[in-house]
C-alpha positions as CSV (number, residue, x, y, z in Angstrom):
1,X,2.6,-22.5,-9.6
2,X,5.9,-22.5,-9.5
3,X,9.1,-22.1,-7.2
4,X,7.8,-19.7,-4.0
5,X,9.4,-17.8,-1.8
6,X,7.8,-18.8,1.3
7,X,8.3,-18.0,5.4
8,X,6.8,-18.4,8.6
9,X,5.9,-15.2,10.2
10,X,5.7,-15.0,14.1
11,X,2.7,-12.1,13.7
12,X,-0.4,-13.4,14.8
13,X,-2.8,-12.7,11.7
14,X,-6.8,-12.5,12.1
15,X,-9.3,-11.6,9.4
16,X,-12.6,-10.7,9.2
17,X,-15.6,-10.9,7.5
18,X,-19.7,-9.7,8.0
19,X,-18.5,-9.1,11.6
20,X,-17.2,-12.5,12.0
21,X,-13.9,-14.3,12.5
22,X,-12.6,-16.2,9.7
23,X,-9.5,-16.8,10.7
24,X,-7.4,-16.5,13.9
25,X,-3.7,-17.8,12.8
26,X,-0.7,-17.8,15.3
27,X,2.0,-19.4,12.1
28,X,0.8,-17.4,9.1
29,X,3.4,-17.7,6.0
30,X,4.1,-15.0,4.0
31,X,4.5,-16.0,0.6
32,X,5.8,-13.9,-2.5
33,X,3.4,-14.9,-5.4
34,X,4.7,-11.5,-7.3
35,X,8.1,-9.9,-6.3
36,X,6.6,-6.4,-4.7
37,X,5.0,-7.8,-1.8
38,X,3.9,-10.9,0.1
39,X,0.3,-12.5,0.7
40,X,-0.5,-14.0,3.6
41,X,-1.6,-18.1,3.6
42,X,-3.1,-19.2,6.9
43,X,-3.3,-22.8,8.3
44,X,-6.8,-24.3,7.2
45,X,-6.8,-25.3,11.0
46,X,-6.6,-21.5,11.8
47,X,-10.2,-20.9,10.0
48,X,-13.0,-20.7,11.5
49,X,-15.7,-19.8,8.4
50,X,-16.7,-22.1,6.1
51,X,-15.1,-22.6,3.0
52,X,-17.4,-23.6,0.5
53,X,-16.3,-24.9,-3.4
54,X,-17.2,-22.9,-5.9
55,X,-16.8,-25.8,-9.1
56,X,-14.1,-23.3,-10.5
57,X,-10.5,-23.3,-10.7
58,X,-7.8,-20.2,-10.9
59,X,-4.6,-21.4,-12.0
60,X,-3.4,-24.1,-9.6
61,X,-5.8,-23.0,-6.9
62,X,-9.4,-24.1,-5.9
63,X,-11.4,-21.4,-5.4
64,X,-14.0,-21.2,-2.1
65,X,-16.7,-18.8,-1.2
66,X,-16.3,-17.7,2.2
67,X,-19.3,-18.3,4.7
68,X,-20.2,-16.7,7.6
69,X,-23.1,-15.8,10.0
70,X,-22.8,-12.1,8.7
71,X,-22.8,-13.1,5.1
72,X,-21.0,-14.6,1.9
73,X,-17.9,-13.6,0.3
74,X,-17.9,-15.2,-3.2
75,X,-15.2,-16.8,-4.9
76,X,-12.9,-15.2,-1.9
77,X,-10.4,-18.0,-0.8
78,X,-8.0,-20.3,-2.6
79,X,-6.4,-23.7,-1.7
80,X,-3.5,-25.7,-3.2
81,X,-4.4,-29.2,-2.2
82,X,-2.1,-30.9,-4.8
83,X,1.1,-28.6,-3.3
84,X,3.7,-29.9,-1.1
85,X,4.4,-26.5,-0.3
86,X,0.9,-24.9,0.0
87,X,-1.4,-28.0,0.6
88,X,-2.2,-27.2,4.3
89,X,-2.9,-23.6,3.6
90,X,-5.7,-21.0,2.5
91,X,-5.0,-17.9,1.1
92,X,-7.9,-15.4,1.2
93,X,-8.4,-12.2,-1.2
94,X,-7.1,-9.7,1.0
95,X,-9.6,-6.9,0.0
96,X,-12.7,-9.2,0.2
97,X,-12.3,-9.4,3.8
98,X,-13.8,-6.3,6.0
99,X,-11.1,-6.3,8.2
100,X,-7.4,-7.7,8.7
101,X,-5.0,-7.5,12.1
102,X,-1.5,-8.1,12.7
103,X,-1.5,-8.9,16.3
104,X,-4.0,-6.1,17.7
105,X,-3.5,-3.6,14.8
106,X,-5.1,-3.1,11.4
107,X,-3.2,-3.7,8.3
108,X,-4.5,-1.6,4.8
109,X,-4.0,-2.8,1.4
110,X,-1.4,-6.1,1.8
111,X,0.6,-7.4,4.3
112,X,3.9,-5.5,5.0
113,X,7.0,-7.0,3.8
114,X,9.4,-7.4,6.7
115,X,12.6,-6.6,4.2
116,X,11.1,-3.3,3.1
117,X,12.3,-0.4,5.2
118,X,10.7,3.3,5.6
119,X,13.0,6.5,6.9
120,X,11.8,9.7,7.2
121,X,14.3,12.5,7.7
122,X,14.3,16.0,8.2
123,X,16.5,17.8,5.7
124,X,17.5,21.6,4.8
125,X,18.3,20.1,1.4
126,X,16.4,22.9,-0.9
127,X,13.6,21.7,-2.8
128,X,11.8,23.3,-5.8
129,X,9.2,21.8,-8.1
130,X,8.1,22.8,-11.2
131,X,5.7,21.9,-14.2
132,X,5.6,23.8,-17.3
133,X,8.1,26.4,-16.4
134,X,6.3,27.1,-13.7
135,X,7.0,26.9,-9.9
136,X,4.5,25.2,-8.0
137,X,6.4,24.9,-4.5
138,X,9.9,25.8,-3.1
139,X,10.8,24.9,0.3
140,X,14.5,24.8,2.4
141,X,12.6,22.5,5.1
142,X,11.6,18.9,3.5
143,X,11.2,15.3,5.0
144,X,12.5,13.0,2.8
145,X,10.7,9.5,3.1
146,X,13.7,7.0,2.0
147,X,11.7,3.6,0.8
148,X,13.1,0.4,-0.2
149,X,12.8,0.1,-3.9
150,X,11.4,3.3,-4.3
151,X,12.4,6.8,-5.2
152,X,13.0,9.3,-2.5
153,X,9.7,11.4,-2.3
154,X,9.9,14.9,-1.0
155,X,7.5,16.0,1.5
156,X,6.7,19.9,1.5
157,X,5.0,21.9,3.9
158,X,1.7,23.3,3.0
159,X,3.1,27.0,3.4
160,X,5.9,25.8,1.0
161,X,3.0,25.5,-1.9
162,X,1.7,27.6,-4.3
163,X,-2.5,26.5,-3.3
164,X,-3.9,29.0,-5.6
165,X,-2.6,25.8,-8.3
166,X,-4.4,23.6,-6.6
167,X,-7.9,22.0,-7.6
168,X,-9.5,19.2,-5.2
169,X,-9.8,15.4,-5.9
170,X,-12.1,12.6,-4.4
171,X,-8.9,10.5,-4.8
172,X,-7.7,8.7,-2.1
173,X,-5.4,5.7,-1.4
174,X,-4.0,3.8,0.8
175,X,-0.8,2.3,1.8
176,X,0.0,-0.5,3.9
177,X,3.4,1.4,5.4
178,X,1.9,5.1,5.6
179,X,-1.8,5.0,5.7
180,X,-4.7,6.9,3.8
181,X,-3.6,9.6,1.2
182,X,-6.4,12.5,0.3
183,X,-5.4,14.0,-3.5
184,X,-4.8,17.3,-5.6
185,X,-4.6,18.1,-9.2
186,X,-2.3,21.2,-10.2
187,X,-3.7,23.8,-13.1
188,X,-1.2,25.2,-14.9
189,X,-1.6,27.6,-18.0
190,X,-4.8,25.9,-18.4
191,X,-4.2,22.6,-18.3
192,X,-6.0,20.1,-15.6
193,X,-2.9,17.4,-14.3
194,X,-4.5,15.1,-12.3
195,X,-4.1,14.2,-9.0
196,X,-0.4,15.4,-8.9
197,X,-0.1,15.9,-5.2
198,X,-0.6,13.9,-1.6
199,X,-0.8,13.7,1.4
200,X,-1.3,11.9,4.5
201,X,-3.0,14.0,7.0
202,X,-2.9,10.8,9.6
203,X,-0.2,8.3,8.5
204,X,0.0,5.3,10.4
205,X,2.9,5.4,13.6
206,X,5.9,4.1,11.3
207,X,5.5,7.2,8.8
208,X,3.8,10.1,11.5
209,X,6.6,12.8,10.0
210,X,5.0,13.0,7.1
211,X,1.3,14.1,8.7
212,X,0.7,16.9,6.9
213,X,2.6,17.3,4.6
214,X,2.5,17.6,0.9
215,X,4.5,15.4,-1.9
216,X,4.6,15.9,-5.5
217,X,4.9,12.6,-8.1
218,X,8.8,13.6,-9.1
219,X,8.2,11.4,-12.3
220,X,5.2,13.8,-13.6
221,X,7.1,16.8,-12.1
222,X,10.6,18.8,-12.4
223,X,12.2,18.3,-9.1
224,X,15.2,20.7,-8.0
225,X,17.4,19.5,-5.2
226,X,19.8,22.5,-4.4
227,X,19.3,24.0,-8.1
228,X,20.4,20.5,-10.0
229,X,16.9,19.1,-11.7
230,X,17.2,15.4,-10.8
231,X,16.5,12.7,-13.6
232,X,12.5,11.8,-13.6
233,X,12.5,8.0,-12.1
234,X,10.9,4.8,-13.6
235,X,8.2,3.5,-11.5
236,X,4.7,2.4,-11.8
237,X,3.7,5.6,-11.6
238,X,5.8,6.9,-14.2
């Protein structure tokens, strides 16, 4: 492993398992394997399941099945014991757990990066998208969620969109800064895009302006901001 991005976070950080603590830390460190977002590596003296070898190796890490009274997580923690940096630590697969809490609060998906920023704003900015030449919501009364390192996303209301377009989608998603999004494709002269629209009908407290509301993927989709169609950006989703 090599050169990490590592810091102390003053968060108390507990994670569960088959109903059962695992691990209750009061020093977690938040450390930047990939450069999107942070993982969370807890003191081994902050666990309380057991940690059981597995034999088997992922990159510099040893790997651990996670044991509890309620049942066994395989292959779900990893240690650095040869790391000055790590050595002391365990990280544990954040989705293999049943349940993870910031102080007294659940966390979805990964642990929140404390230099990412999100700022919804009201706006009478007008708003038109568009697929195929055709117009699939207009609106002169959008929220604007303004995320770090991400493109502006438009958030309509429901009135402002054309639901006769719409077609249901089990999709869903979450988000670790906005909460659970429930999905819709768009038909359009025929043709089934798939799940095209969003929305978060309860977002979590940081991101409540956006309950409600619907938001088009602006790189699948022509977005119009006062009439001038805005370039498609490059993401992930792109």
């Amino acid at each position: 492993m090599g050169e990490l991005r590592v810091e102390t976070s003053a968060k108390r950080v507990r994670a569960y398992f088959g109903g059962e603590l695992v691990a209750d830390a009061t020093a977690p460190r938040l450390v930047w394997e990939i450069p999107h977002y942070p993982a969370y590596y807890l003191p081994l003296s902050a666990v309380r399941a057991e940690l059981k070898p597995t034999g088997g190796t992922r990159g510099d890490g040893v790997v651990h099945d996670v044991v509890t009274r309620g049942g066994t997580a395989p292959a779900a923690a990893l240690t650095f014991p040869d790391s000055p940096v790590l050595g002391d630590l365990v990280r544990f697969e954040f989705s293999a757990m049943d349940e993870w809490l910031e102080e007294d609060e659940p966390i979805y998906v990964h642990p929140r990066d404390p230099y990412k920023r999100v700022d919804v704003l009201s706006s009478s900015r007008h708003v038109r998208i568009a697929l195929d030449g055709v117009t699939l919501a207009a609106s002169a009364q959008p929220r604007i969620l303004f995320e770090t390192s991400l493109p502006p996303r438009f958030y309509l209301p429901l009135s402002d969109v054309r639901f006769d377009l719409l077609r249901p989608s089990g999709t869903r998603t979450q988000c670790p800064y906005k909460g659970t999004a429930d999905y819709w494709s768009v038909e359009v002269n025929g043709v089934v895009h798939e799940d095209l629209v969003w929305i978060y009908r309860s977002p979590l407290p940081e991101s409540q302006k956006i309950g409600g509301l619907a938001c088009f993927y602006s790189e699948k989709v022509d977005l119009f901001v006062d009439g001038e169609l805005q370039d498609k950006p490059k993401t992930p989703w792109s």
